[in-house]
FIKOLZA-1660 file (N, C-alpha, C; in steps of 0.1 Angstrom, whole numbers, plus 5000, padded with zeros to 4 digits):
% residues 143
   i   px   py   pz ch aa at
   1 8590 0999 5491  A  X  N
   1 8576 0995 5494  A  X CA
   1 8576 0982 5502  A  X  C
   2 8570 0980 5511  A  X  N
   2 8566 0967 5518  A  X CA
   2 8551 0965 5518  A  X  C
   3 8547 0950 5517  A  X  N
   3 8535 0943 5509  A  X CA
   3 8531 0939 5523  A  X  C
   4 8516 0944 5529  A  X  N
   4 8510 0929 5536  A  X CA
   4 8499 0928 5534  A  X  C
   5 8497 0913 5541  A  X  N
   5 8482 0903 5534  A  X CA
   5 8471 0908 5547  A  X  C
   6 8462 0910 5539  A  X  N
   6 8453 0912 5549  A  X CA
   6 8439 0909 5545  A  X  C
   7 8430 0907 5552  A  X  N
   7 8416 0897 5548  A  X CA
   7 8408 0905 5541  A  X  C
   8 8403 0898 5530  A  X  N
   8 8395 0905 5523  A  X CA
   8 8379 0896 5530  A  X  C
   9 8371 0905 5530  A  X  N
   9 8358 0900 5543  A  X CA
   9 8345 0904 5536  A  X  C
  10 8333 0896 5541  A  X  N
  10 8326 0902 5534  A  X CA
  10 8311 0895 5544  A  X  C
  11 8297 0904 5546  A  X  N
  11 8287 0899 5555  A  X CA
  11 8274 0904 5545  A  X  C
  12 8264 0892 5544  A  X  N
  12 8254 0891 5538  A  X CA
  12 8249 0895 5549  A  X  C
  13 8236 0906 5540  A  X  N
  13 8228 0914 5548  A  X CA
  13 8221 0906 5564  A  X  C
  14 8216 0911 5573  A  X  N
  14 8213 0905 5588  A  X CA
  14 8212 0914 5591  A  X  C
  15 8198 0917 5605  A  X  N
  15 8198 0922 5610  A  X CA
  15 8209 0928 5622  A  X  C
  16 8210 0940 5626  A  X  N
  16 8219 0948 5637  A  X CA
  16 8211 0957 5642  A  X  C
  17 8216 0962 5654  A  X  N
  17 8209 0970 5668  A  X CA
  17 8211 0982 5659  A  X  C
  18 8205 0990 5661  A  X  N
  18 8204 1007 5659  A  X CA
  18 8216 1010 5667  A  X  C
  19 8220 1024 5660  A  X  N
  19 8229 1033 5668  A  X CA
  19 8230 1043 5664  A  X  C
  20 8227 1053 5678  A  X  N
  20 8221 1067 5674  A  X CA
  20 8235 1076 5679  A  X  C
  21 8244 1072 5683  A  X  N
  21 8254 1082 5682  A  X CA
  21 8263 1086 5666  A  X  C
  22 8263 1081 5658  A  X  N
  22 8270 1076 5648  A  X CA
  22 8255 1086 5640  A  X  C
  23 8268 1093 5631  A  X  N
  23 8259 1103 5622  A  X CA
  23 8265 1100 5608  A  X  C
  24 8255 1104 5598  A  X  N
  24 8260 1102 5581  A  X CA
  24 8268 1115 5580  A  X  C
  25 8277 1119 5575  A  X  N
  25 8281 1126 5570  A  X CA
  25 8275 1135 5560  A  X  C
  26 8272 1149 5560  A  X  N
  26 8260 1154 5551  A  X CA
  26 8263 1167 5547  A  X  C
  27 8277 1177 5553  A  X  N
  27 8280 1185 5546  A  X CA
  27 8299 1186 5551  A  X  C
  28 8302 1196 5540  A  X  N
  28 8316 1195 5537  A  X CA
  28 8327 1197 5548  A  X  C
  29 8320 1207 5562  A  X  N
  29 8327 1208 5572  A  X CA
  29 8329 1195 5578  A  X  C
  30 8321 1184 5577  A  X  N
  30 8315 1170 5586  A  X CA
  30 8324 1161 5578  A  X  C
  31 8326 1164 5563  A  X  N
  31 8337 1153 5554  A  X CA
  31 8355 1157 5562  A  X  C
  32 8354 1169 5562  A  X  N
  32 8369 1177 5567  A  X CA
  32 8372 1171 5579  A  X  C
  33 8365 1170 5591  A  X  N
  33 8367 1165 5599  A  X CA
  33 8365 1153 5603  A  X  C
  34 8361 1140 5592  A  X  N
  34 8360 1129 5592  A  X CA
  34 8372 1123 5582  A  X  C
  35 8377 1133 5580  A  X  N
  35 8388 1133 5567  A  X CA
  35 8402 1133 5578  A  X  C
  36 8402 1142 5588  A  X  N
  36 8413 1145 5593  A  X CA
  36 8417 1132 5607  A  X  C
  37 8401 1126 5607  A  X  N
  37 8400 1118 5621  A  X CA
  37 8408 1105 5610  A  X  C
  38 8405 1101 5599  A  X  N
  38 8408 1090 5594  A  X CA
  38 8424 1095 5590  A  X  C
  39 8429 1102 5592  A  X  N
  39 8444 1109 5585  A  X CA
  39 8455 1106 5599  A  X  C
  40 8445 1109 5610  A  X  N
  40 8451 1108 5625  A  X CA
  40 8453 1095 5631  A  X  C
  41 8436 1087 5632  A  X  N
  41 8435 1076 5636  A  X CA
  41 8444 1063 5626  A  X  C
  42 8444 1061 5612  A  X  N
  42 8451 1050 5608  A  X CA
  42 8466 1046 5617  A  X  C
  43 8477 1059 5615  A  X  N
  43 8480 1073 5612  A  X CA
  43 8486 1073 5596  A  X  C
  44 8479 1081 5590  A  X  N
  44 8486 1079 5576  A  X CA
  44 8497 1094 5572  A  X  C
  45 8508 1090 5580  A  X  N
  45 8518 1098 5578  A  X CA
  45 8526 1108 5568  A  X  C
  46 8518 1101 5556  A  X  N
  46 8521 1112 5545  A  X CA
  46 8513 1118 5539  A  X  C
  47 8504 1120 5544  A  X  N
  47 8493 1134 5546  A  X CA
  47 8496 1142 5560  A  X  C
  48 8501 1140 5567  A  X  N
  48 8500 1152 5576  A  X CA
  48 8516 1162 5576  A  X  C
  49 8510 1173 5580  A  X  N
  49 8499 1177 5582  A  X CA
  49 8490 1176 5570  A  X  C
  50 8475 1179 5574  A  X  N
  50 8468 1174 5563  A  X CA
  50 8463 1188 5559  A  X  C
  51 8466 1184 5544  A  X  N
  51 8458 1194 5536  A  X CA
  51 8444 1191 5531  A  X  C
  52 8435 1202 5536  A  X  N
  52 8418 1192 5531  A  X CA
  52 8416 1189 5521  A  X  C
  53 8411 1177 5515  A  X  N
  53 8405 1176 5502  A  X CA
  53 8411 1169 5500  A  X  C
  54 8429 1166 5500  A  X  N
  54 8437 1159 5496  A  X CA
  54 8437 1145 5499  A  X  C
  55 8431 1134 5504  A  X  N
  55 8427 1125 5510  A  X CA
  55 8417 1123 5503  A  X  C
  56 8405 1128 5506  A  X  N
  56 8390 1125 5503  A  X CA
  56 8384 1137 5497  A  X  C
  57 8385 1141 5485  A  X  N
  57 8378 1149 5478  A  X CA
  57 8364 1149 5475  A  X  C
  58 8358 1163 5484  A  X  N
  58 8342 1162 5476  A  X CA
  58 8337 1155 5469  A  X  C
  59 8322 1149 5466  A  X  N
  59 8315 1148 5456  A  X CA
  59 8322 1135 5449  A  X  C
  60 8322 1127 5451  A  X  N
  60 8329 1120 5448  A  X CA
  60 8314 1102 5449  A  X  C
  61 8310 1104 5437  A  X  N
  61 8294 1093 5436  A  X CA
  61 8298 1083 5443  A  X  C
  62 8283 1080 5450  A  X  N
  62 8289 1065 5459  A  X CA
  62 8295 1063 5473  A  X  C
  63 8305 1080 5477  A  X  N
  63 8313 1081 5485  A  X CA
  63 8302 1087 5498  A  X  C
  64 8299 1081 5511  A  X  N
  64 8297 1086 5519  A  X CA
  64 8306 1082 5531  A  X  C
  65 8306 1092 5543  A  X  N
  65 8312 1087 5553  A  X CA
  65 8308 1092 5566  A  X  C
  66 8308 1079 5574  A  X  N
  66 8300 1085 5593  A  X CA
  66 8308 1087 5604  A  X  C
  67 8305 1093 5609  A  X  N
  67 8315 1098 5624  A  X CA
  67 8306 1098 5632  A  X  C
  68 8311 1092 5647  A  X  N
  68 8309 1095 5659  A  X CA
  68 8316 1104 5666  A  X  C
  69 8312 1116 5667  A  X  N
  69 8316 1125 5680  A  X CA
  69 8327 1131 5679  A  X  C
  70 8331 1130 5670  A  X  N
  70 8351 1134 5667  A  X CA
  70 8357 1125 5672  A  X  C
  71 8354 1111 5678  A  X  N
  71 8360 1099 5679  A  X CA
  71 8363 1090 5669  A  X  C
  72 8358 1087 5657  A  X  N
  72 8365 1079 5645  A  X CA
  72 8354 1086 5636  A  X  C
  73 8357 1079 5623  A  X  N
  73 8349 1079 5613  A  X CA
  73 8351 1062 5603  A  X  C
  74 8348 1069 5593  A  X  N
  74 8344 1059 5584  A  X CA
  74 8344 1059 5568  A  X  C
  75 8346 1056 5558  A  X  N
  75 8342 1058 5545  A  X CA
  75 8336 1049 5543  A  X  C
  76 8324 1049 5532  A  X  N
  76 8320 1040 5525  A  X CA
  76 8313 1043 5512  A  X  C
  77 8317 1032 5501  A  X  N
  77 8312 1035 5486  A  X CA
  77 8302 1021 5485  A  X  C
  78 8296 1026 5474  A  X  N
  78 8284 1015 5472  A  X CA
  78 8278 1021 5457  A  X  C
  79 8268 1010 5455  A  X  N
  79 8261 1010 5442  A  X CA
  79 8249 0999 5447  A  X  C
  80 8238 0998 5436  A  X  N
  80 8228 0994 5440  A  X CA
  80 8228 0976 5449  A  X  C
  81 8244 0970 5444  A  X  N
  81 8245 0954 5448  A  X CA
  81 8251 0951 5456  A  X  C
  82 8260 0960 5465  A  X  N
  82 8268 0958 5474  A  X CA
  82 8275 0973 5482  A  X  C
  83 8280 0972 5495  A  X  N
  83 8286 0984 5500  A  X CA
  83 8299 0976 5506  A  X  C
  84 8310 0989 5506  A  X  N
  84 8322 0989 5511  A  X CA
  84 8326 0997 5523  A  X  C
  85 8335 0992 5530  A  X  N
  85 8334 1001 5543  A  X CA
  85 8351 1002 5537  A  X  C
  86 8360 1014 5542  A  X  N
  86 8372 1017 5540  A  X CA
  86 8374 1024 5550  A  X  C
  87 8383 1024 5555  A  X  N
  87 8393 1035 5565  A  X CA
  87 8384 1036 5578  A  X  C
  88 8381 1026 5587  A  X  N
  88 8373 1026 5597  A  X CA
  88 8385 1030 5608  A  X  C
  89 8384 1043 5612  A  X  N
  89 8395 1045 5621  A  X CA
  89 8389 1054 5635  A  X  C
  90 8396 1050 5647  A  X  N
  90 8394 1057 5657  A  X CA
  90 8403 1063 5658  A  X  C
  91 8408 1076 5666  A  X  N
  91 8419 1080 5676  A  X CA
  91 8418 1075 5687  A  X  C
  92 8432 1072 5689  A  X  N
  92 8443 1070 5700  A  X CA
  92 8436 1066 5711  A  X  C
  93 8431 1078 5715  A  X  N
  93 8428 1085 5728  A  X CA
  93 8411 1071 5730  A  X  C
  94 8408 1070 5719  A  X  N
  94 8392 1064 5722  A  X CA
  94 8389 1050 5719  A  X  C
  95 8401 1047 5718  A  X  N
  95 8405 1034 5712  A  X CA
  95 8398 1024 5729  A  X  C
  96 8393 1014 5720  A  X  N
  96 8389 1003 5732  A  X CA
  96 8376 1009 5740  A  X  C
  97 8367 1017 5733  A  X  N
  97 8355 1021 5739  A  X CA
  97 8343 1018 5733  A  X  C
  98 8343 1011 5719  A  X  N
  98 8331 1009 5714  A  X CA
  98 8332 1014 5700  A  X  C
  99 8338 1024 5699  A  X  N
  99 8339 1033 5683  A  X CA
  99 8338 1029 5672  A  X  C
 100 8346 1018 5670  A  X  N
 100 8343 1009 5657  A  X CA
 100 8330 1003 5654  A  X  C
 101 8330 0998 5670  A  X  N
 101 8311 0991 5667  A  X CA
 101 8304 0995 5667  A  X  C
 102 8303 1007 5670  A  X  N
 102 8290 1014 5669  A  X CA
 102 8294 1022 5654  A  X  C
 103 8306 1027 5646  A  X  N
 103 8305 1033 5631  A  X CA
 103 8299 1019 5625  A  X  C
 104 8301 1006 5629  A  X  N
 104 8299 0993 5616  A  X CA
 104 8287 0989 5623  A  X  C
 105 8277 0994 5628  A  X  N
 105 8267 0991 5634  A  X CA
 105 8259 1002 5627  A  X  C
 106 8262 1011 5628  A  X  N
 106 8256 1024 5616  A  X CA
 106 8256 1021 5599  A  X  C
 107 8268 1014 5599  A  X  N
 107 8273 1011 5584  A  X CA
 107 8266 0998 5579  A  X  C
 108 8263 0991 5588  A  X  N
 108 8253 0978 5586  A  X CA
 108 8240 0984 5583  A  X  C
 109 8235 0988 5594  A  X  N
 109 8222 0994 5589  A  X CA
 109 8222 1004 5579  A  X  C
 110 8228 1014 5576  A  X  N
 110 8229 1018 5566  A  X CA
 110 8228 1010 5547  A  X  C
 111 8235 0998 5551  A  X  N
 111 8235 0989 5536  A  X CA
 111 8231 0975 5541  A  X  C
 112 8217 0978 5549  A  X  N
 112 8206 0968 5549  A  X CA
 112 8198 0954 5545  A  X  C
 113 8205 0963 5532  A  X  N
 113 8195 0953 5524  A  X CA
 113 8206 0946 5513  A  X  C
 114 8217 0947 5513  A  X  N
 114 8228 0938 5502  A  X CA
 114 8242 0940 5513  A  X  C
 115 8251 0930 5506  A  X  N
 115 8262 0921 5508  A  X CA
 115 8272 0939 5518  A  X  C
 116 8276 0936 5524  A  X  N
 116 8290 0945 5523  A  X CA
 116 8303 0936 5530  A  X  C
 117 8311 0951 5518  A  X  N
 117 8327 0943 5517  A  X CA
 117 8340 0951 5526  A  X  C
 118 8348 0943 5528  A  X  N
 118 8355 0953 5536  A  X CA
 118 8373 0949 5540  A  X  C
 119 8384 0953 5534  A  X  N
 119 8395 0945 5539  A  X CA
 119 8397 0945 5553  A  X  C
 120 8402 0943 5564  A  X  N
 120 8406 0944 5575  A  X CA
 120 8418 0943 5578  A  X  C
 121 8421 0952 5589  A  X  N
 121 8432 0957 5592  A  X CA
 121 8435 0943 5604  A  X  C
 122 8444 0940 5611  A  X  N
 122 8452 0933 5622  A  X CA
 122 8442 0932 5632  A  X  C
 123 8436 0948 5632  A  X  N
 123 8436 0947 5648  A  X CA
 123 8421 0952 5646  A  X  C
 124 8411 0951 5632  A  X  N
 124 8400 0953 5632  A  X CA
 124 8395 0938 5633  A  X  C
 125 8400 0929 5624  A  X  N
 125 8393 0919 5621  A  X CA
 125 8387 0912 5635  A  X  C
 126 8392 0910 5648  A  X  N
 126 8383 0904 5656  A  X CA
 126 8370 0910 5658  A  X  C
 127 8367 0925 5656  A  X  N
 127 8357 0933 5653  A  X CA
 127 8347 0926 5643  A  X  C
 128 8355 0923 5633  A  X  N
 128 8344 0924 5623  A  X CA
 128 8340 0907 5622  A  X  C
 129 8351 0902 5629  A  X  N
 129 8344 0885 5631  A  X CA
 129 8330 0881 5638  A  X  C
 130 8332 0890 5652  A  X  N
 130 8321 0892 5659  A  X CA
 130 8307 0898 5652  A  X  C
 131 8311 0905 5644  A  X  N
 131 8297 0911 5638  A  X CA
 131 8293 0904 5626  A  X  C
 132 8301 0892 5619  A  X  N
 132 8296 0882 5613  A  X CA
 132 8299 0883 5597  A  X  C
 133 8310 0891 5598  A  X  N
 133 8319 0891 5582  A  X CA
 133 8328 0873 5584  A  X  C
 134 8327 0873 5572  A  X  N
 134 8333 0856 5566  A  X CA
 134 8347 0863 5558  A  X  C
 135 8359 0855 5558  A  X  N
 135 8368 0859 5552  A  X CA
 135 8372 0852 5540  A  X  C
 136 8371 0858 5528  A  X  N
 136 8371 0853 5514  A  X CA
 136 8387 0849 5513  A  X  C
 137 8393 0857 5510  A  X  N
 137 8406 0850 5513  A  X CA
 137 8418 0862 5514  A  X  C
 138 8429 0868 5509  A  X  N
 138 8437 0875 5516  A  X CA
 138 8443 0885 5504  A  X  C
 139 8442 0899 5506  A  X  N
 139 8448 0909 5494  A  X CA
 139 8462 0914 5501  A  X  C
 140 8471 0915 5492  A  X  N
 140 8485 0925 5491  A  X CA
 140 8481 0938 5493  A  X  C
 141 8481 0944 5503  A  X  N
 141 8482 0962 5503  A  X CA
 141 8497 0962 5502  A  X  C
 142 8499 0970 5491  A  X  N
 142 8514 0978 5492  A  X CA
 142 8517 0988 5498  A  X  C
 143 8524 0993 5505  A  X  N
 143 8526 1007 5509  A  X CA
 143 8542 1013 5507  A  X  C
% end
């Protein structure tokens, strides 16, 4: 297993622009294929090929997730005081066109009205600087 530090971040509610390409996730075909974009896009190699469900299982309280277009998706859990963004991933192919900002521009407005939290990856965090996350200080992912 190898350990790296990566920012733990977080942005008190603020207004953000609408974004109407970016959809909620609302039935199980739309989880499967936001399941498979996040399996592709990280790449998280010990899932694939992927078997559905195995990743992101159904029904799961709290668990919602948005996709744009079959270009990335997104997870996010929450409760009434705060939301979490997880696995914000684009593919390959769409990388450097907007994708991310427009899923965390959906995911902003979406959790409006309280704090959201979010670790960041290398090569998200100038993303998420710009949109006005502060960095708490730095978590161990192990892998």
């Amino acid at each position: 297993m190898t350990a790296a530090q990566l920012p733990v971040m977080v942005r008190e509610p603020a207004e953000v622009r609408e974004e109407h390409t970016v959809t909620r996730v609302t039935t199980l075909d739309g989880l499967r294929k936001a399941e498979d974009i996040i399996v592709r896009g990280f790449p998280l190699e010990e899932y694939q090929p992927l078997e559905a469900g195995t990743v992101f299982p159904a029904g799961v309280p709290g668990q919602d997730f948005f996709g744009k277009d079959g270009e990335g998706a997104c997870l996010t859990m929450a409760d009434a005081h705060v939301g979490g963004v997880y696995w914000v991933a684009t593919l390959p192919e769409h990388r450097s066109k907007g994708v991310g900002r427009a899923l965390m521009h959906a995911v902003l407005r979406h959790f409006h009205d309280r704090p959201v939290t979010l670790t960041a990856s290398r090569s998200g965090k100038p993303l998420y600087d710009k949109l006005g996350f502060t960095t708490l200080g730095d978590a161990d992912w192990w892998r």
